[in-house]
C-alpha positions as CSV (number, residue, x, y, z in Angstrom):
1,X,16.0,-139.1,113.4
2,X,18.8,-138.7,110.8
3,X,21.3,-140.9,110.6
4,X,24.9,-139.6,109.5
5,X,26.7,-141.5,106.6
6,X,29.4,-142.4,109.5
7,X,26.4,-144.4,111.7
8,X,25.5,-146.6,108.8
9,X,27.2,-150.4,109.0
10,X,29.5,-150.9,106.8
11,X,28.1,-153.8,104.7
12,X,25.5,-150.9,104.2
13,X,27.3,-148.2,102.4
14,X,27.7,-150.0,98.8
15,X,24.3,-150.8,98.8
16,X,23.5,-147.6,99.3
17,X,25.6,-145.9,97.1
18,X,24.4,-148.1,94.2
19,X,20.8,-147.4,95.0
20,X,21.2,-143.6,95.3
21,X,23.2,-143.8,92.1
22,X,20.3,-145.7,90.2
23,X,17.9,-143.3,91.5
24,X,19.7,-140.4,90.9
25,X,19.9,-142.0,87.0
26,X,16.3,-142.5,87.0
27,X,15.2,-139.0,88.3
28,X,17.9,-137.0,85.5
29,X,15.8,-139.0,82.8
30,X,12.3,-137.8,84.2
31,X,14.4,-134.5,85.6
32,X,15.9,-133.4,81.5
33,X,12.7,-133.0,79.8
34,X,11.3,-130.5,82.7
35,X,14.2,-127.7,83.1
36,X,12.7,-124.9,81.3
37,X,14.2,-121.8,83.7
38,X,14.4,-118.5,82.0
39,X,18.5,-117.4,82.3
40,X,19.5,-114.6,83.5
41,X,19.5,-111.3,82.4
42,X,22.0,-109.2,82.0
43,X,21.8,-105.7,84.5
44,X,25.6,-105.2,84.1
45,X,27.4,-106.1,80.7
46,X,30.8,-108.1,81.1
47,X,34.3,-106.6,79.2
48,X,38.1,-107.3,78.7
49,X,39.2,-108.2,82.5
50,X,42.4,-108.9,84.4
51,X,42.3,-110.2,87.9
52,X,44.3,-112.1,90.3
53,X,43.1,-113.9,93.3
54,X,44.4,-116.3,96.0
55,X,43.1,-119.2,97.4
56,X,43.4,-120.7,101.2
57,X,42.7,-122.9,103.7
58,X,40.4,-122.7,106.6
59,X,43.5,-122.1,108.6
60,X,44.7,-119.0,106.4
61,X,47.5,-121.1,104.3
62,X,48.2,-119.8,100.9
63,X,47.8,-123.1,98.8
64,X,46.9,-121.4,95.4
65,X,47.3,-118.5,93.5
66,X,44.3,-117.6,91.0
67,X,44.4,-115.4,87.7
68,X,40.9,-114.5,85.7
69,X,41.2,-112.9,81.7
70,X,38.1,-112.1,80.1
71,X,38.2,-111.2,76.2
72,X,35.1,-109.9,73.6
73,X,35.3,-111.9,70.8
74,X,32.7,-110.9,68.1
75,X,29.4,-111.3,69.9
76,X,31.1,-113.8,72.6
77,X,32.8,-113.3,75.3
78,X,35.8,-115.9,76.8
79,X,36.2,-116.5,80.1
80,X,39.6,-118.6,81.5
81,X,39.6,-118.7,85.2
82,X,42.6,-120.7,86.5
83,X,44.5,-121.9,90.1
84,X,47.9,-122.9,90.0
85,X,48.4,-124.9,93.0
86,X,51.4,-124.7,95.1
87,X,51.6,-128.9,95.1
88,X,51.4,-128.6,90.9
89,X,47.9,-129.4,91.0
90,X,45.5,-127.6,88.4
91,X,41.9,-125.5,88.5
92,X,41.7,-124.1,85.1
93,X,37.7,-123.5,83.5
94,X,37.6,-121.8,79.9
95,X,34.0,-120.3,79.6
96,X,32.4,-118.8,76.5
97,X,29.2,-117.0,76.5
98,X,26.8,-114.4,75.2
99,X,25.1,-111.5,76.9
100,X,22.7,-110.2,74.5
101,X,19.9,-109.6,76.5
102,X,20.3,-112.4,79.2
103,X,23.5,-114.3,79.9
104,X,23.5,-117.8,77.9
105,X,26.4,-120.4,78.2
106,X,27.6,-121.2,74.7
107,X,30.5,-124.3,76.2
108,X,32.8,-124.8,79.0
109,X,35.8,-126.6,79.5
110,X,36.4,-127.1,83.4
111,X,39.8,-129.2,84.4
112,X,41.1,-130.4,87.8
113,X,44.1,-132.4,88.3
114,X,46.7,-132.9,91.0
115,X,47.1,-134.0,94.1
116,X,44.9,-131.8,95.4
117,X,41.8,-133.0,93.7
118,X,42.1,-137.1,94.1
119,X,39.4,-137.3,91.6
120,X,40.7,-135.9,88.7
121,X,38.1,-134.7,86.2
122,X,38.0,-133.2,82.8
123,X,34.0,-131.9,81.7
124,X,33.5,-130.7,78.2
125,X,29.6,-128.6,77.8
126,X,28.5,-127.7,74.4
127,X,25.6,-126.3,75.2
128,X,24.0,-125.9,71.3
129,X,24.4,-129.5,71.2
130,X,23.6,-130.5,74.6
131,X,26.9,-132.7,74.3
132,X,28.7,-133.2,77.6
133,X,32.1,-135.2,77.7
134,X,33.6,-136.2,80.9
135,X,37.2,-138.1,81.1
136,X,37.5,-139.0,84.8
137,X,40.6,-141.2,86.5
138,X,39.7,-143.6,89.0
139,X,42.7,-145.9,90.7
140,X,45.1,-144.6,87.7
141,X,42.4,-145.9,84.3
142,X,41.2,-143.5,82.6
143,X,37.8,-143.8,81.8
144,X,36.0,-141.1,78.6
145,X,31.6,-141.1,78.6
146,X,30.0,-138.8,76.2
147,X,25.9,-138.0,76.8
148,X,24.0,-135.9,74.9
149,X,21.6,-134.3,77.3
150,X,18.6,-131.9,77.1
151,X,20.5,-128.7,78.6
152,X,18.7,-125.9,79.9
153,X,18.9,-122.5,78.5
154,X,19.9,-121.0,82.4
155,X,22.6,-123.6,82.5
156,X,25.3,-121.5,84.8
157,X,28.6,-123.5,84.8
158,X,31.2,-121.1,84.7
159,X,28.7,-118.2,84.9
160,X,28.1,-118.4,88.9
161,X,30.2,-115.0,89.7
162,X,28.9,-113.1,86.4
163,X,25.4,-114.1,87.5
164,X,25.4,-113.1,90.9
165,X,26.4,-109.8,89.9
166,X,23.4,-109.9,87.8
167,X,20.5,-110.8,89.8
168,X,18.7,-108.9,91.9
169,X,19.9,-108.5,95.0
170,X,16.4,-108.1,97.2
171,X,14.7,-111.0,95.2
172,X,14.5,-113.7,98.3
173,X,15.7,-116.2,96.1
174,X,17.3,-117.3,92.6
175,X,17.1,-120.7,90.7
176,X,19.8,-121.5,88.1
177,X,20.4,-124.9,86.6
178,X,23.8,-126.7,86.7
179,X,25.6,-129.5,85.9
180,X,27.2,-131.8,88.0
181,X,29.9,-134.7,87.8
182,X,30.5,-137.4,90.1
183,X,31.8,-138.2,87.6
184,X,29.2,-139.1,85.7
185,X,27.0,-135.5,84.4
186,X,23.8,-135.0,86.4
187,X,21.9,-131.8,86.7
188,X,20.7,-130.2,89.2
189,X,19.5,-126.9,90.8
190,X,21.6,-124.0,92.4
191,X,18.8,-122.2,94.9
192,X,21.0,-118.3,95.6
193,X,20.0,-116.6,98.3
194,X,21.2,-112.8,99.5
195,X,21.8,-113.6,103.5
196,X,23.1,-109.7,103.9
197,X,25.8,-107.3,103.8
198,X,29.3,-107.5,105.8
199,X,31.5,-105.9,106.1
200,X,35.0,-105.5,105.0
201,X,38.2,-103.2,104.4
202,X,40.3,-102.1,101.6
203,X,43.4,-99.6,102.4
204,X,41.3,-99.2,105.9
205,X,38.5,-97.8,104.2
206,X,34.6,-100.1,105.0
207,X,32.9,-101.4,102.2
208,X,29.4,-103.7,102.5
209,X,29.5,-106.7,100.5
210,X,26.4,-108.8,99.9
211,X,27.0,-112.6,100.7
212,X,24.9,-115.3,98.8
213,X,24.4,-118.8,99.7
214,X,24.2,-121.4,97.2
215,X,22.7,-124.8,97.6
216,X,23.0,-127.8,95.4
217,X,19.4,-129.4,95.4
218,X,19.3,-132.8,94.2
219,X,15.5,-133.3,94.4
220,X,12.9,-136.0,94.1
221,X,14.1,-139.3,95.9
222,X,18.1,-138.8,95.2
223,X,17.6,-135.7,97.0
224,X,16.5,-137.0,100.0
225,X,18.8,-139.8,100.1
226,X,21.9,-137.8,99.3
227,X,22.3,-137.0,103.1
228,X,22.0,-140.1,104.3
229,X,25.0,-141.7,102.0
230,X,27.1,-138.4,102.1
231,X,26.3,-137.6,98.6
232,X,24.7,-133.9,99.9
233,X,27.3,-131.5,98.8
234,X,28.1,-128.1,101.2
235,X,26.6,-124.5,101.0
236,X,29.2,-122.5,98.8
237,X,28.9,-118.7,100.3
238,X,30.2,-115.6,97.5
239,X,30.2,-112.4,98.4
240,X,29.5,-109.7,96.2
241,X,30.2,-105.8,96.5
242,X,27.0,-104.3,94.0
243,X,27.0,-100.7,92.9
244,X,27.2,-99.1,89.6
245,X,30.2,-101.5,88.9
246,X,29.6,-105.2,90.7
247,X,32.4,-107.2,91.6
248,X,33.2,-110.4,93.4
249,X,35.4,-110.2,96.7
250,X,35.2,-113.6,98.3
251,X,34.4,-117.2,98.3
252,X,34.0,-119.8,100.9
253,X,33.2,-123.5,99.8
254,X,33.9,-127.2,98.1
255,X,35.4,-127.2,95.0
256,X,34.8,-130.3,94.4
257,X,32.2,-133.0,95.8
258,X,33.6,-133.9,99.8
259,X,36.3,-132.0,99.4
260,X,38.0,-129.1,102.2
261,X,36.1,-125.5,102.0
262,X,38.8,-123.6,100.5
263,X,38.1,-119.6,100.8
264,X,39.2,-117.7,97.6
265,X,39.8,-114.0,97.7
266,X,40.8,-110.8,95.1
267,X,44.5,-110.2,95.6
268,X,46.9,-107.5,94.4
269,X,50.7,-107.0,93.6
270,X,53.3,-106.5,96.3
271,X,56.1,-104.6,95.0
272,X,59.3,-105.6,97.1
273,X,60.9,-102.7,99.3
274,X,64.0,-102.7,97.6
275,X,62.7,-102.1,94.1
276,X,60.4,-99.5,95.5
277,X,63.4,-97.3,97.1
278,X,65.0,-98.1,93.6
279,X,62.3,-96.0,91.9
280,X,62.3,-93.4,94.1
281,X,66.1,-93.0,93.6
282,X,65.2,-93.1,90.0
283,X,62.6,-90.0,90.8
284,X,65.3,-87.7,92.4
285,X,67.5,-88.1,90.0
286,X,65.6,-86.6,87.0
């Protein structure tokens, strides 16, 4: 029988929490040294890119609206993905990484702040030092812990879209490494799996897009307490339409630990009515 985090007494829960948050210590120490996964490599190389994407609720309310730029730099690339909510909160994740020959995170600044995120966080990765920086507020004091941690070399924070149009779409399943906060920096194991192509319409026309689901495993001990104390964070779902040129169409999922699934989507420009008959008043003219 399992027992939801809701059924447990009350006089339970900060027991709990404090046990699975010593255990989940303990198995990051023994987990560090064993993280050895080979990263990704790279099927499709990544360029200068301009995108704009919104973001909604469950209910189909526009709460965000998303813009993605992607530069070359030298043998890098950068990588600034970032929501600008309509309650002045903040998403924003800088990413730099390499692709030469597999796709290897060099650091990554990820921010969240706002009313929408009531745990704000700020998480620095170098991941050629293996230093990792998180400055978290809880009840308004500010709190700054740096780690030094033995990072794995398929370490996918701020990678998850450029892998998945990487991987191979008919292997059963993929195995990245990640790092979580909550707040404090734990790492842990993305298992991606393709669950099929769905479809979808752009201008009226069908496309087939391939949706992966990604689960968070905790392992050991932690990972099997995690449900109990309501620690286990959701499936994420991404859908990806592959071809000779991948790209990413949708997401459903947390974006942060307990919060709403928010579903982010590729968006385009609207051009008002009125400016459009201006043009074409413009045309006839000449």
């Amino acid at each position: 029988m399992r027992l939801s985090p809701s059924a447990l007494p009350a006089r339970l829960r900060p027991v709990l929490d404090f046990l699975f948050s010593a255990i989940l210590m303990a198995a990051m120490l023994m987990h560090s040294g064993m993280l050895s996964a080979e990263p990704i490599s790279v099927r499709h190389m990544e360029g200068t890119t301009h995108g704009f994407l919104v973001l909604r609720n469950q209910q189909g309310k526009e709460l965000a609206e998303g813009e993605l730029t992607q530069v070359v730099k030298g043998h890098s690339l950068i990588s600034d993905l970032v929501f600008h909510f309509k309650d002045g909160s903040i998403d924003d994740e800088t990413t730099v990484y390499s692709q030469r020959g597999a796709f290897r995170l060099i650091r990554d600044h990820h921010v969240q702040k706002g009313p929408s995120f009531p745990h704000p966080i700020d998480l620095s990765i170098d991941a050629s030092t293996g230093q990792v920086t998180v400055v978290s507020t809880d009840n308004g004091k500010k709190k700054t812990e740096t780690d030094h941690l033995d990072l794995p070399p398929d370490l996918a924070n701020g990678l998850i879209q450029t892998l998945l149009k990487n991987i191979n779409p008919d292997a059963p399943e993929t195995k990245v490494s990640y790092l979580a906060t909550t707040p404090k920096p734990r790492l842990v194991t993305l298992s991606i799996k393709p669950q099929g192509k769905e479809r979808f319409r752009v201008a009226g026309v069908p496309h087939r897009a391939m949706r992966y689901d990604i689960k968070t495993e905790i392992g050991g001990i932690a990972g099997a307490i995690a449900p109990l104390v309501g620690k286990q964070p959701k499936d994420i779902y991404i859908w990806i339409l592959g071809g000779k040129a991948p790209i990413f169409v949708r997401m459903e999922g947390e974006l942060y630990q307990g919060g709403p699934v928010w579903i982010v989507q590729l968006t385009s420009p609207v051009w008002p009515n009125a400016h459009s008959s201006e043009r074409e008043g413009a045309r006839s003219d000449r």
